[in-house]
N, C-alpha and C positions, 0 to 999 in steps of 0.2 A: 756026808755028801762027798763023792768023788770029783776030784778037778785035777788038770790035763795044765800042764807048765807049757808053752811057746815062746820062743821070743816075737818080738810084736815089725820088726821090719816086714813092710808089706800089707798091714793090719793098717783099718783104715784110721785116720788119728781124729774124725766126729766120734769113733765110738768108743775109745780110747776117753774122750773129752765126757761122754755122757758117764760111762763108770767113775770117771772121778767124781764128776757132781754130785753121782748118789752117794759113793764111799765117803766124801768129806759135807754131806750134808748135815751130817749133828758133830763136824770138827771144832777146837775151840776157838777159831777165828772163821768168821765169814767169809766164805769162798765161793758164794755167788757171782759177785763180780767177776768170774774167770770164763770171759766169755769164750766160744771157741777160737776165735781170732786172738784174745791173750794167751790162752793156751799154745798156741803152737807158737806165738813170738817167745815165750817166756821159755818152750824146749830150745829155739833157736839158742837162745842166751844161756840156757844151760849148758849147751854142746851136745843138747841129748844123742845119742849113735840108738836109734831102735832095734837095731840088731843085738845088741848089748842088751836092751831091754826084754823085761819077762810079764808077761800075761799069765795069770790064772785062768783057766777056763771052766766052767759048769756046764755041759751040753749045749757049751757053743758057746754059751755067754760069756765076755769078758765080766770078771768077777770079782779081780782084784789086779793089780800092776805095779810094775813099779819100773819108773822112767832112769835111765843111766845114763850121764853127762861122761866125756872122756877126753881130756885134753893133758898139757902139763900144767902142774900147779906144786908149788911151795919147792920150786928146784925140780921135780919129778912126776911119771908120767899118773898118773891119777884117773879116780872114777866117781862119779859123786850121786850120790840119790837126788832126783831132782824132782822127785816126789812118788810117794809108796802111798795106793789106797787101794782097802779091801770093804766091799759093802756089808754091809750091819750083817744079812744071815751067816756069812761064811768066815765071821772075826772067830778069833779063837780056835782055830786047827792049824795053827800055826805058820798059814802061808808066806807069811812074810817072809821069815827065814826061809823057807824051803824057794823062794822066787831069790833069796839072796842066793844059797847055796846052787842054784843054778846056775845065775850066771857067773858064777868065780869063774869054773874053767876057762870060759870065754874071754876074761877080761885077762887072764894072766898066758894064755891065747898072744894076748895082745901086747902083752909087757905091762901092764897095770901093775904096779906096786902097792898101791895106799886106795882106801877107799873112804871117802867125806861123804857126809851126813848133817843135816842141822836138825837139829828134836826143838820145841818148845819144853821150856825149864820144868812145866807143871805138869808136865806128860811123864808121868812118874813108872805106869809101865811102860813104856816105849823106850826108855832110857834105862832100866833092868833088862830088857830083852835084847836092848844092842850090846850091853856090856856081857850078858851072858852068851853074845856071838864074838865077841874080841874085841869091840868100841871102847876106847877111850875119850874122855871129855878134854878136848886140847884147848877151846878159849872158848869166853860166853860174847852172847851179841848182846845189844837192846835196840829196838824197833821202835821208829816213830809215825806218827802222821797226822794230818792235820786237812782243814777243808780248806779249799784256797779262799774260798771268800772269806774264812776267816783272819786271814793272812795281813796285817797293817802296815803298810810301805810307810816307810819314814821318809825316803825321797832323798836319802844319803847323797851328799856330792863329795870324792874327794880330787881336788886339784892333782892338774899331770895322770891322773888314773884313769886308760879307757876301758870302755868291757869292748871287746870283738868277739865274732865265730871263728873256730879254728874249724879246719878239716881234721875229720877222723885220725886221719893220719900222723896229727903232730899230737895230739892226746899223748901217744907211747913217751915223748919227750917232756915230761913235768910232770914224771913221777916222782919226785924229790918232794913234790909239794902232799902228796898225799902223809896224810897222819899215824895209817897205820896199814899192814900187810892187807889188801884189797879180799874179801870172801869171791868164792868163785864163782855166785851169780854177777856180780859187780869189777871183777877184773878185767883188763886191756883183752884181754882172748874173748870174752862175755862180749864186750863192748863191740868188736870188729864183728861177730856174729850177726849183730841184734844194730847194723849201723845206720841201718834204710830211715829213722827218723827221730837221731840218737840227736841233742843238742847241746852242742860243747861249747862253752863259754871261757876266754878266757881275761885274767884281769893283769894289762901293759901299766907298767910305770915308764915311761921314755919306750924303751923295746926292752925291758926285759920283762916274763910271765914272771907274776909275783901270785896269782892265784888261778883254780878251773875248776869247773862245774859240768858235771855232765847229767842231762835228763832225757829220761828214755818214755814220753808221753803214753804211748801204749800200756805200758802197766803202771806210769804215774810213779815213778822213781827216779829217785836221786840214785846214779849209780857210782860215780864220784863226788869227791869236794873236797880241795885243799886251799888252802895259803901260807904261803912260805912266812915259818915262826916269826921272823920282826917286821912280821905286816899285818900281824893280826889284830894288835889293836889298834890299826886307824879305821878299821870298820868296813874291810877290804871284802871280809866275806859277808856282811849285811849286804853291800852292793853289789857283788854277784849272784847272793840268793836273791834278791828284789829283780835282777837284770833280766833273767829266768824266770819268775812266777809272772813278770809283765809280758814274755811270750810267749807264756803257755795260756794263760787270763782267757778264760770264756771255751777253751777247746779239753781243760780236764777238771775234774771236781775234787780230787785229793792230791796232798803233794806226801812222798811218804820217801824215810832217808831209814834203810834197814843194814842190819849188821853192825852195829858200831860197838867199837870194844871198850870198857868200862873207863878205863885212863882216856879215852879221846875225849880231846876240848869241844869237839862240836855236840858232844853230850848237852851240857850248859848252852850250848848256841839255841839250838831246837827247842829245850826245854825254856827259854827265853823268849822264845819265838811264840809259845802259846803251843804249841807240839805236844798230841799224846803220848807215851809210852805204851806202846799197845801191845809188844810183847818182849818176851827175854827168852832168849834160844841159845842153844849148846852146839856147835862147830865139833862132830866126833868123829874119829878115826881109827881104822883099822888095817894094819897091816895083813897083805896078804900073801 
């Protein structure tokens, strides 16, 4: 079967959204939930640039895509898959790569250095076929989530500590509190994207931020969450997650905290919490 590469700027992003749903309908996690209105917040957060981006086509039909994010990341200017799907009859002719190999020019066009990727650990061909394009595996994630009514507030109080909202804007100032280098759906660039009903929390001892929280309700994410090392054990981050799931309560049905890297203490937070482990993913890179 013959199919026809485009890039997709201009191309409408409902039909875009219907090709995913078939391509990732026998994927290993559930992607129902990806309604068209998450879909296009979730490119926003990506940085997706659809000019950048490539469609397979089969006599008209989009058939297979793959979305390209493009900002700076890790010091330098970067591109990142913000998701690749090809439907069940057209897997195995190889389009994947060949929708990558297309858009290379483009992206180095553009001054693109590095190109990121997250695989699922158990996707054993996906992860031979990026390393037999250049991918290297540079750090692993784990994925949580949980229902919120399953969620049991302890009703933490601790003296002199308030939670406030901060504006978007001061977010960028306590980064020191984060735990570990932010993945590029969840960094400060992600965040200003995706800001329209982002909720940032932050936790004052007197006036200094000793911890912050940010949740982005539309896809039901934690996109940050720190607190500064000698405040962690007064339970500084129970009371910012609790402060948070009481004003999201009744407007979302999962609370899910993805990307966290294997040494991070909020590993044990979540997992304490009652939090599933629902996937383990690979962070890959290729220079180009």
């Amino acid at each position: 079967m013959q199919t026809e590469l485009r890039f997709l700027n201009n191309y409408p992003a409902e039909k875009i959204h219907e090709t995913m749903l078939e391509a990732f309908s026998d994927y290993q996690l559930d992607m129902s939930y990806m309604t068209l209105e998450r879909f296009v917040r979730r490119a926003k957060l990506g940085r997706v640039d659809f000019s950048c981006s490539v469609g397979a086509f089969s006599e008209n039909k989009l058939v297979g895509f793959t979305s390209i994010g493009i900002d700076y990341y890790k010091g330098g200017y970067s591109a990142f898959d913000a998701g690749t799907g090809i439907i069940k009859e057209f897997r195995g002719m190889g389009i994947a790569g060949k929708m990558f190999d297309f858009a290379i020019p483009k992206l180095k066009e553009k001054g693109v250095q590095k190109f990121y990727l997250e695989v699922l650990q158990d996707n054993k061909p996906a992860i031979r076929a990026y390393e037999k394009t250049g991918f290297k595996i540079e750090r692993e994630y784990f994925c949580y989530k949980t229902e919120i009514d399953k969620i049991k507030n302890t009703n933490i109080k601790i003296p002199d500590v308030k939670i406030k909202a901060i504006p978007q804007n001061e977010v960028k100032n306590f980064t020191h509190l984060f735990l570990q280098e932010i993945s590029w759906e969840s960094n400060l660039d992600a965040i200003e994207h995706a800001s329209e009903d982002i909720i940032n929390l932050a936790a004052f001892e007197e006036e200094k931020c000793v911890g912050i929280i940010s949740f982005y309700p539309t896809l039901e994410w934690i996109l940050v969450f720190g607190v500064e090392i000698e405040q962690r054990e007064k339970g500084i981050d129970t009371l910012l997650f609790e402060s948070m799931v009481e004003k999201v309560k009744g407007s979302v049905q999962l609370i899910k905290m993805g990307n966290l890297v294997p040494e991070n203490p909020l590993n044990k937070f979540f997992f304490d919490k009652g939090f599933e482990l629902y996937a383990k993913q690979y962070e890959m890179v290729c220079d180009l």
